[in-house]
C-alpha positions as CSV (number, residue, x, y, z in Angstrom):
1,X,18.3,30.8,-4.7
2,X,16.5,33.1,-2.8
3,X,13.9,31.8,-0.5
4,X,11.8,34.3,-0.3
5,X,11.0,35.2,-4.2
6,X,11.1,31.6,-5.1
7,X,9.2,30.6,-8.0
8,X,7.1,27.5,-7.3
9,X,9.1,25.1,-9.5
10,X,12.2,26.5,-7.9
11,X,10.9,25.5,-4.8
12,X,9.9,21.8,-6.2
13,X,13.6,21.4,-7.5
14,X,15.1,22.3,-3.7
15,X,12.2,19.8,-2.2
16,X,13.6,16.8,-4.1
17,X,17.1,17.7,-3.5
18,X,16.3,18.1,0.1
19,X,14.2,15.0,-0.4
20,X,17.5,13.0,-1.7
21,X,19.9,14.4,1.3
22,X,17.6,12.9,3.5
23,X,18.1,9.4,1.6
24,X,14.4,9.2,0.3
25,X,14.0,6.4,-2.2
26,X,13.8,7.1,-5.9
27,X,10.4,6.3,-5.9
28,X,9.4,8.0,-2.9
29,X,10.8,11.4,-4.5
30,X,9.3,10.4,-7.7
31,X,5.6,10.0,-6.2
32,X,6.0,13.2,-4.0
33,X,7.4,15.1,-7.6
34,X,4.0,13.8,-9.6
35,X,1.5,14.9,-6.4
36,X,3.2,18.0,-6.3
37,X,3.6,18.5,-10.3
38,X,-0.2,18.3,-10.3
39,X,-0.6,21.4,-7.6
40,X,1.5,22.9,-9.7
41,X,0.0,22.5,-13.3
42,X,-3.5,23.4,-10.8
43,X,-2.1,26.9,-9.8
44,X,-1.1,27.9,-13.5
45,X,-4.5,27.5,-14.7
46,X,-5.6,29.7,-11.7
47,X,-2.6,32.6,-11.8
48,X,-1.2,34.2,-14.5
49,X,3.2,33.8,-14.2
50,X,5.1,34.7,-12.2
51,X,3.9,31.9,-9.9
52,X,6.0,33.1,-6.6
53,X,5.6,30.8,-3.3
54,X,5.2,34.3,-1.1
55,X,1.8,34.7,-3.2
56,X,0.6,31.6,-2.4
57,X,-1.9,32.0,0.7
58,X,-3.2,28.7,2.6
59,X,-7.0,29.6,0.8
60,X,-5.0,28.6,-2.5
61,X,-4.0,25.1,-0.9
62,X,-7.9,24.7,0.5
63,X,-9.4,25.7,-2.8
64,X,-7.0,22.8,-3.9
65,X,-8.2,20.5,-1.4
66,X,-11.7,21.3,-2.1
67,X,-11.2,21.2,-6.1
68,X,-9.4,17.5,-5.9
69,X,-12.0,16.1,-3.1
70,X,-15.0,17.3,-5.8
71,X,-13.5,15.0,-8.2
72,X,-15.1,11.6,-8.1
73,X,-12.6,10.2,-11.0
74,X,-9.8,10.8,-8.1
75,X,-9.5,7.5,-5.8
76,X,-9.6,8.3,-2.0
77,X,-6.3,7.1,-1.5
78,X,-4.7,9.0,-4.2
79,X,-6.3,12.1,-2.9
80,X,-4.8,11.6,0.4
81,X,-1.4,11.0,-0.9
82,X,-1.3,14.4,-3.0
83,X,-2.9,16.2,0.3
84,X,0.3,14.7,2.6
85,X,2.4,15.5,-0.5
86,X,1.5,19.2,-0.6
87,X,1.8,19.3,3.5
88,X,5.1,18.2,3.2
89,X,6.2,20.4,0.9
90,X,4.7,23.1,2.8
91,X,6.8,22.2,6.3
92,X,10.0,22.2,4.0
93,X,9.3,25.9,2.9
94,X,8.5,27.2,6.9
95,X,12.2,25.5,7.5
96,X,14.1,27.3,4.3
97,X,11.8,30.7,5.7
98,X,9.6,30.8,2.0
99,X,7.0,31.5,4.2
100,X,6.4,32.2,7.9
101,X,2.9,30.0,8.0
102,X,2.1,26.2,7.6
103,X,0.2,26.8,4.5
104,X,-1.4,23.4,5.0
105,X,-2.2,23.6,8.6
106,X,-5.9,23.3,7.8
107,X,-6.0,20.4,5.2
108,X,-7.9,17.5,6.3
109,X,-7.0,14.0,5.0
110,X,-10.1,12.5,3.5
111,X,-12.0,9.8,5.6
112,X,-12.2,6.6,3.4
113,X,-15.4,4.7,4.1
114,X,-15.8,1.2,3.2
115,X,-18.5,-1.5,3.6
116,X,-18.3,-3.1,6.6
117,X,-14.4,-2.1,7.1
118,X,-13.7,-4.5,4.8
119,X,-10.5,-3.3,2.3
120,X,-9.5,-5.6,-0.2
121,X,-7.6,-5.2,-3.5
122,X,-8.2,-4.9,-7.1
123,X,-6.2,-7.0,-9.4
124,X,-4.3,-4.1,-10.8
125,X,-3.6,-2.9,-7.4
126,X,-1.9,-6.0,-6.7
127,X,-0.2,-5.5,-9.7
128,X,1.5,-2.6,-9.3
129,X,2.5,-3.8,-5.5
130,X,4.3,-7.0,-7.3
131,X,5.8,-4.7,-9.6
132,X,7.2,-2.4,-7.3
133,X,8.7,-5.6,-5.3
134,X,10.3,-6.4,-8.2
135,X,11.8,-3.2,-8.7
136,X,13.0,-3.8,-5.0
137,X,14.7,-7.4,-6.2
138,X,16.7,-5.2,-8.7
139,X,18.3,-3.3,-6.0
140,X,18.4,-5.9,-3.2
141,X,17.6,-9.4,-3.9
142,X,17.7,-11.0,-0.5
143,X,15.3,-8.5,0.8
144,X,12.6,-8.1,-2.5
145,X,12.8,-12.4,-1.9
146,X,11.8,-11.8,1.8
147,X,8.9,-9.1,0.7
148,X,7.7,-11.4,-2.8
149,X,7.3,-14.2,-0.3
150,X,5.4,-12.5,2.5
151,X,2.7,-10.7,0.3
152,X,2.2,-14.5,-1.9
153,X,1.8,-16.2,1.8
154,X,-0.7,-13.1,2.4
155,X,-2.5,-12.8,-1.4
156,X,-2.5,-16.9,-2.4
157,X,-2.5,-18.5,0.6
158,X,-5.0,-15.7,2.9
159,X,-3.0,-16.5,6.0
160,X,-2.7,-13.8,8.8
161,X,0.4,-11.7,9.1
162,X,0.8,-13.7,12.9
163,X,1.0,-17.1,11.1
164,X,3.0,-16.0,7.6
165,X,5.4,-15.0,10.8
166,X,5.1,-18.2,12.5
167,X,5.8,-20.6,9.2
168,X,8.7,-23.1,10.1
169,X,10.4,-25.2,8.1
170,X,8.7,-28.4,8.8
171,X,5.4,-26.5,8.3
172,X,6.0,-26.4,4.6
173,X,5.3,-29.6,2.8
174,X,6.7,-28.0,-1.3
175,X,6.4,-32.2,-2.6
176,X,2.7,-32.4,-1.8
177,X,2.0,-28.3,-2.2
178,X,0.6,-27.3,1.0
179,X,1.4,-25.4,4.3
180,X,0.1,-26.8,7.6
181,X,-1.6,-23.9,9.6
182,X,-1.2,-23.4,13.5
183,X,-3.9,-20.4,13.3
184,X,-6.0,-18.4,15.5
185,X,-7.7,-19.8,18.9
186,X,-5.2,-23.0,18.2
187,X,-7.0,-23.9,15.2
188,X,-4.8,-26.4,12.7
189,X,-5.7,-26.4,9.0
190,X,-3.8,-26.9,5.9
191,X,-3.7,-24.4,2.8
192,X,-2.8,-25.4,-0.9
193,X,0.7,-23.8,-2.1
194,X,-0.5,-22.3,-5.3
195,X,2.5,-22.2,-8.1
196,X,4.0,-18.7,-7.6
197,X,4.2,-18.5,-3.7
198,X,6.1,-22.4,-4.2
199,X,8.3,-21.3,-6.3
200,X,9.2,-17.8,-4.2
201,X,9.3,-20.1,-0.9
202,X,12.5,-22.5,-2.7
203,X,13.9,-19.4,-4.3
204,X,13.9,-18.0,-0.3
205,X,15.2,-21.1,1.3
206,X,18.2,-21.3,-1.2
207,X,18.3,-17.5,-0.7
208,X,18.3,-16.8,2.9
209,X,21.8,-15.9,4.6
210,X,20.5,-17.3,8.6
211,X,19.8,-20.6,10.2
212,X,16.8,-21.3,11.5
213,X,13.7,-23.0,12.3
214,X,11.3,-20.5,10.9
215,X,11.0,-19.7,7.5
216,X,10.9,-16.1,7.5
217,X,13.6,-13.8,9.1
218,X,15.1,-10.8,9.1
219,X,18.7,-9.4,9.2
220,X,18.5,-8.8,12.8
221,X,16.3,-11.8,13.8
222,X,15.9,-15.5,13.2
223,X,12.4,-14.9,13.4
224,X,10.5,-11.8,11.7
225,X,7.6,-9.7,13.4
226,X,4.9,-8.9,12.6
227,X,5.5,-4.9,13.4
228,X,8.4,-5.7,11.2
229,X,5.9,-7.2,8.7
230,X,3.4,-3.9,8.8
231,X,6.1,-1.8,8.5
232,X,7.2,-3.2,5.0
233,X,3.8,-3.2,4.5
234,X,3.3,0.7,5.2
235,X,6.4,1.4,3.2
236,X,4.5,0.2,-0.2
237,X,1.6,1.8,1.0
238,X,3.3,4.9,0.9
239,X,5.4,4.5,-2.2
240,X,2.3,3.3,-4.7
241,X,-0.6,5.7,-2.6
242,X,-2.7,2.6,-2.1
243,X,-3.0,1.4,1.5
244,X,-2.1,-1.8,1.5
245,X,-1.9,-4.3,5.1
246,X,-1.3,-7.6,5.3
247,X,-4.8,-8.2,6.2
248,X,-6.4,-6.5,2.9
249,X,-4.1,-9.3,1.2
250,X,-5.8,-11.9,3.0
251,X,-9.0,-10.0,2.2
252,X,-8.3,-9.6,-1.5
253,X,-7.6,-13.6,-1.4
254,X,-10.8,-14.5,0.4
255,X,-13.3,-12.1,-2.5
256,X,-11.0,-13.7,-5.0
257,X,-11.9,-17.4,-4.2
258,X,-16.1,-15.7,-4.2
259,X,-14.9,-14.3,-7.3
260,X,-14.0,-17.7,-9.0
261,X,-16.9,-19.4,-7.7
262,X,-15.3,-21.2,-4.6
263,X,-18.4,-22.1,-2.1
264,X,-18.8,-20.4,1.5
265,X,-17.8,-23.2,3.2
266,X,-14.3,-23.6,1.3
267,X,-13.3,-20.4,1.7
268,X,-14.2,-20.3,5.6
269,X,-12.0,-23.5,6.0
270,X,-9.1,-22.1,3.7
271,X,-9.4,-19.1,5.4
272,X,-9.4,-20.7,8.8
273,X,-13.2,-18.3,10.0
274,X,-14.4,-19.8,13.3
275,X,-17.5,-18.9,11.9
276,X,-19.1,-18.5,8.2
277,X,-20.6,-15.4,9.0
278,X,-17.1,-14.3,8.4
279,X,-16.8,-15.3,5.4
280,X,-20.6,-14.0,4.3
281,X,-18.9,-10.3,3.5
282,X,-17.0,-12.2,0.4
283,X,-19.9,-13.0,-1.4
284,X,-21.9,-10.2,-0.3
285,X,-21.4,-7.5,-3.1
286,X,-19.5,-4.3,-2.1
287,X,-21.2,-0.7,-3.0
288,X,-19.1,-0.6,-5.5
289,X,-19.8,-3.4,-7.2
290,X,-23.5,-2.7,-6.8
291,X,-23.1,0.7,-8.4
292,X,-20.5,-1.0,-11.7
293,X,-24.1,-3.1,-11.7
294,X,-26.1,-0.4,-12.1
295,X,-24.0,1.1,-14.8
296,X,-24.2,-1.7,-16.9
297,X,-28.0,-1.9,-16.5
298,X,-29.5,1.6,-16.3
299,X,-32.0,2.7,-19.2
């Protein structure tokens, strides 16, 4: 193929196959092909054929930006994932000479603001992160265990990525249900084990290849990090376009509990806040949920 009269979906087909030299997930390569598949489908509604990558100008990428930051149907997150699609693509045709210019040098990620900072997850968000762990079991069991247990610890328990890390053995009580806490400032507290994060916990244990004191570890440690925690964290987050930390799993546990009705005070203590002012954002409702209100409601 010649780089420089490329069509467009030429240049899509030599991104995914430089995408799979470079050992890029399945997935990965799948998300970047549907961010890019919808630039694409953008630019024949705007040019008639042939759609040639030396006619495409970096206006053509901002009048893109602009046309998918308009749309209010488009989550934040999925807008920023197409935006660092298209600027990779855009590197890879610089380095196969398509073009001599970034044509992305000028897009700007969107800023996401939420209440407060707060982040937690919808249901269906969690969701498709459970799924895609599963899909993860498929290829590697040991290591979609490790991940299935980490984001239950996170999700049905609320605990902070510093104590899922610091779980040992004798921590874990599976008989009576619960985990005994050593959490921030030195504060002890004990946490139900709801059914799902059990049964991932035994499946781990008679899973796990090391010996050792903690319960969680990885192949080159008896004891996992948390950088090493956040990083399989960021890895998701980039795969499904939703951002997604251990500490919006502890967040997403917390406004579930408001959800269901649990009181202030029991979600402070199972939640281990030195203070229930803490815990006031849970049942405090978000902008969002304030404007769903007003949906229902206006005349």
């Amino acid at each position: 193929m010649n780089a420089v009269s490329a069509t467009i979906s030429q240049s899509l087909e030599s991104f995914k196959a430089n995408l799979l030299e470079k050992d890029k997930s399945l997935n990965t390569i799948k998300s970047y092909a549907q961010d890019l598949n919808h630039f694409y489908k953008w630019i024949e509604q705007r040019y008639e054929p042939p759609h040639l990558v030396s006619r495409l100008t970096a206006t053509d990428l901002r009048d893109y930006e602009r046309h998918i930051k308009s749309d209010t149907s488009i989550a934040p997150a999925t807008i920023n994932r197409r935006l660092v699609s298209l600027m990779k693509w855009s590197e890879f045709l610089v380095s196969i000479g398509s073009t001599n210019v970034n044509l992305s040098k000028n897009i700007k990620i969107k800023k996401i603001q939420r209440q407060n900072n707060i982040r937690w997850l919808t249901r269906k968000e969690v969701g498709k992160l459970l799924h895609a762990i599963e899909l993860t079991k498929q290829q590697n069991l040991r290591k979609g265990m490790l991940h299935q247990t980490i984001v239950y610890l996170a999700v049905n328990s609320g605990l902070r990525v510093q104590e899922i890390c610091n779980i040992k053995i004798v921590d874990i009580d599976i008989q009576r249900e619960i985990i005994r806490i050593n959490g921030k400032g030195d504060k002890h507290r004990v946490v139900p084990l709801t059914e799902n994060t059990k049964e991932a916990i035994v499946n781990w244990l008679d899973e796990r290849e090391k010996d050792s004191d903690y319960l969680l570890m990885s192949s080159k440690s008896n004891l996992i990090t948390t950088r090493a925690v956040q990083h399989i964290f960021k890895k998701y987050s980039e795969q499904l376009g939703i951002e997604i930390t251990p500490h919006s799993l502890r967040h997403t546990y917390c406004k579930q509990l408001a959800q269901n009705g649990v009181d202030i005070q029991s979600i402070a203590e199972l939640a281990g806040h030195s203070s229930i002012e803490t815990t006031r954002v849970y049942v405090t409702p978000s902008i969002r949920e304030l404007q769903n209100a007003l949906k229902r409601t206006e005349f």
